[in-house]
C-alpha positions as CSV (number, residue, x, y, z in Angstrom):
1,X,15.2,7.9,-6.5
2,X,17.3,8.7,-3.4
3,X,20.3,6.9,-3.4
4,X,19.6,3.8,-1.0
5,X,23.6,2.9,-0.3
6,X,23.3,6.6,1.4
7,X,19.9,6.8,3.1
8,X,17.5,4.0,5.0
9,X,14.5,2.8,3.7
10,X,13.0,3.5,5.9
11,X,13.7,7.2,5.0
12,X,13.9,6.9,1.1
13,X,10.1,5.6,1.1
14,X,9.2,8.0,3.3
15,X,10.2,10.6,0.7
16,X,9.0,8.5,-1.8
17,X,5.4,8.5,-0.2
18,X,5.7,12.2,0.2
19,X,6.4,13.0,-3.8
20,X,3.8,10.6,-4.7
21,X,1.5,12.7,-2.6
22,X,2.6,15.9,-3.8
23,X,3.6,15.4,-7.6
24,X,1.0,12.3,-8.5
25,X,-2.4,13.7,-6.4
26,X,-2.5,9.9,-4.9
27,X,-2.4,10.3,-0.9
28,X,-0.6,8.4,0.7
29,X,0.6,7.7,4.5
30,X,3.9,5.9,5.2
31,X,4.9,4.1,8.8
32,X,7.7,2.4,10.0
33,X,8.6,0.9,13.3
34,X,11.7,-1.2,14.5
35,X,13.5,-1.3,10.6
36,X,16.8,-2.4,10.9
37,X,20.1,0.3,11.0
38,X,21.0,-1.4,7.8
39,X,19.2,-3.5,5.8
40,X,21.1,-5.5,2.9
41,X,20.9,-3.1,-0.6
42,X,19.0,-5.3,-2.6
43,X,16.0,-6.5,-0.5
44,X,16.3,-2.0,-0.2
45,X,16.2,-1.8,-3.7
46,X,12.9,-4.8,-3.7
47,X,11.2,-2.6,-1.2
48,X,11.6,0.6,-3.2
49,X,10.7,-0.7,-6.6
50,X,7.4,-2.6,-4.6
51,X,6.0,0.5,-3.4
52,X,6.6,2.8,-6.5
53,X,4.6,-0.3,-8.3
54,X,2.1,-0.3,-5.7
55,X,0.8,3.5,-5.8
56,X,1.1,3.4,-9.5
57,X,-1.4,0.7,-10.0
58,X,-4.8,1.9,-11.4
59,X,-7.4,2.1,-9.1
60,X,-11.2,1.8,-10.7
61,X,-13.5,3.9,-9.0
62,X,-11.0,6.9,-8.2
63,X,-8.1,7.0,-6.1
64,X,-7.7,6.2,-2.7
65,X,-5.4,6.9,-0.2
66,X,-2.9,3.8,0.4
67,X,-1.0,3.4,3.6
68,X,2.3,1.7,3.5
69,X,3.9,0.4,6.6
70,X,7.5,-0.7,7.1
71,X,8.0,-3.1,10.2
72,X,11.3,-4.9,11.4
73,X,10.8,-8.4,13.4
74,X,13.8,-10.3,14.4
75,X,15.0,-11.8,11.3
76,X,12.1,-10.2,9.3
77,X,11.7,-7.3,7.3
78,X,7.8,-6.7,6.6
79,X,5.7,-4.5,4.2
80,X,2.3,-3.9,4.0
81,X,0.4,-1.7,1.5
82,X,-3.5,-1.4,2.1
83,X,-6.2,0.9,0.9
84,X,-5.4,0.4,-3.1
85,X,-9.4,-0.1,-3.9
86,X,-10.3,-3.2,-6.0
87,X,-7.8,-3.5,-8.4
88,X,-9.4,-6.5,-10.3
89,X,-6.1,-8.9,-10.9
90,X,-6.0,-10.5,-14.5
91,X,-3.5,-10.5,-16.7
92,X,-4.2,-6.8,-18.0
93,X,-1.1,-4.5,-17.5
94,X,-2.7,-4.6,-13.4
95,X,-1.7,-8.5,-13.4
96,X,1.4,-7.9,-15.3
97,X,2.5,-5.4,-12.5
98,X,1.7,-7.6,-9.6
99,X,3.4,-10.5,-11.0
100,X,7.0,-8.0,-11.8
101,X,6.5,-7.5,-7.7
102,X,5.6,-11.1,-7.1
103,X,9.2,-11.8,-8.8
104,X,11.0,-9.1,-7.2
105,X,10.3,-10.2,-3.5
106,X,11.2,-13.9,-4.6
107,X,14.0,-12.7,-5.6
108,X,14.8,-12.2,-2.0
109,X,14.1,-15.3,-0.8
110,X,10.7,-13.2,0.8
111,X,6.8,-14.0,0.2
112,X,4.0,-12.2,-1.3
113,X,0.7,-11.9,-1.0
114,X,-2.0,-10.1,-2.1
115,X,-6.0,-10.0,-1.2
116,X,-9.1,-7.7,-0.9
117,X,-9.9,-6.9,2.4
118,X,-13.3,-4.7,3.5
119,X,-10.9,-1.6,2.8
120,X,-9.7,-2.4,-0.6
121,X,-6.3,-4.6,-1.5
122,X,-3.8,-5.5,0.9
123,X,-0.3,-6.3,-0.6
124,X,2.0,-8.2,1.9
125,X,5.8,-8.9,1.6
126,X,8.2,-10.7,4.2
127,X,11.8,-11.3,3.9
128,X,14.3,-12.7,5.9
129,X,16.9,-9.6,6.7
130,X,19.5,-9.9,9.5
131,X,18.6,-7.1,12.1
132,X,21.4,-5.1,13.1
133,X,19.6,-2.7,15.9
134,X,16.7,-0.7,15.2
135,X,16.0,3.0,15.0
């Protein structure tokens, strides 16, 4: 994990995405737009750990490729991961995963949400962070 007092996050799940790609065989394609210069190390450290989660889940059928987006709004912080495939949420080590993220992002005064969409699951997170400027 890249130390995330030294880089951005928007940068560290970038890099993140790009091992996941390369090591795990599980494509994925990371955005961001507008994040914050800094952004407060723990809702970082939320945001990190919610992604690694989020391409580790099992995904019946075979794996997809999951796009993760990282967008600052004033006051808000968003993430959206979509294209997991139908990850059937029970309390099987899937539900038990969702609900460590579910905690996480409340642990940062943020919301999350999860649903199917016609592409697959869509995981969505919001918290409050104080924008500085953006990149």
């Amino acid at each position: 994990m890249p130390a995330l007092e030294l880089i951005a996050i928007d940068k560290a799940l970038e890099r993140l995405c790009d091992d996941v790609t390369t090591h795990r065989g599980v494509k994925t394609h990371f955005t961001s737009s507008d994040t914050p210069r800094s952004v407060p190390h723990d809702v970082s450290l939320v945001l990190f750990r919610v992604v690694q989660e989020a391409v580790d889940l099992p995904r019946p059928g075979g794996a997809r490729p999951v796009r993760i987006m990282l967008t600052g709004t004033p006051g808000v912080i968003q993430l959206d991961i979509r294209d997991l495939g139908s990850l059937h949420i029970d309390e099987s080590d899937v539900g038990l995963r969702v609900l460590t993220m579910r905690e996480r992002v409340a642990m940062v005064n943020g919301t999350f949400s999860i649903g199917d969409t016609p592409e697959g699951t869509e995981i969505g997170i919001r918290i409050p962070c104080l924008r500085t400027s953006a990149r």
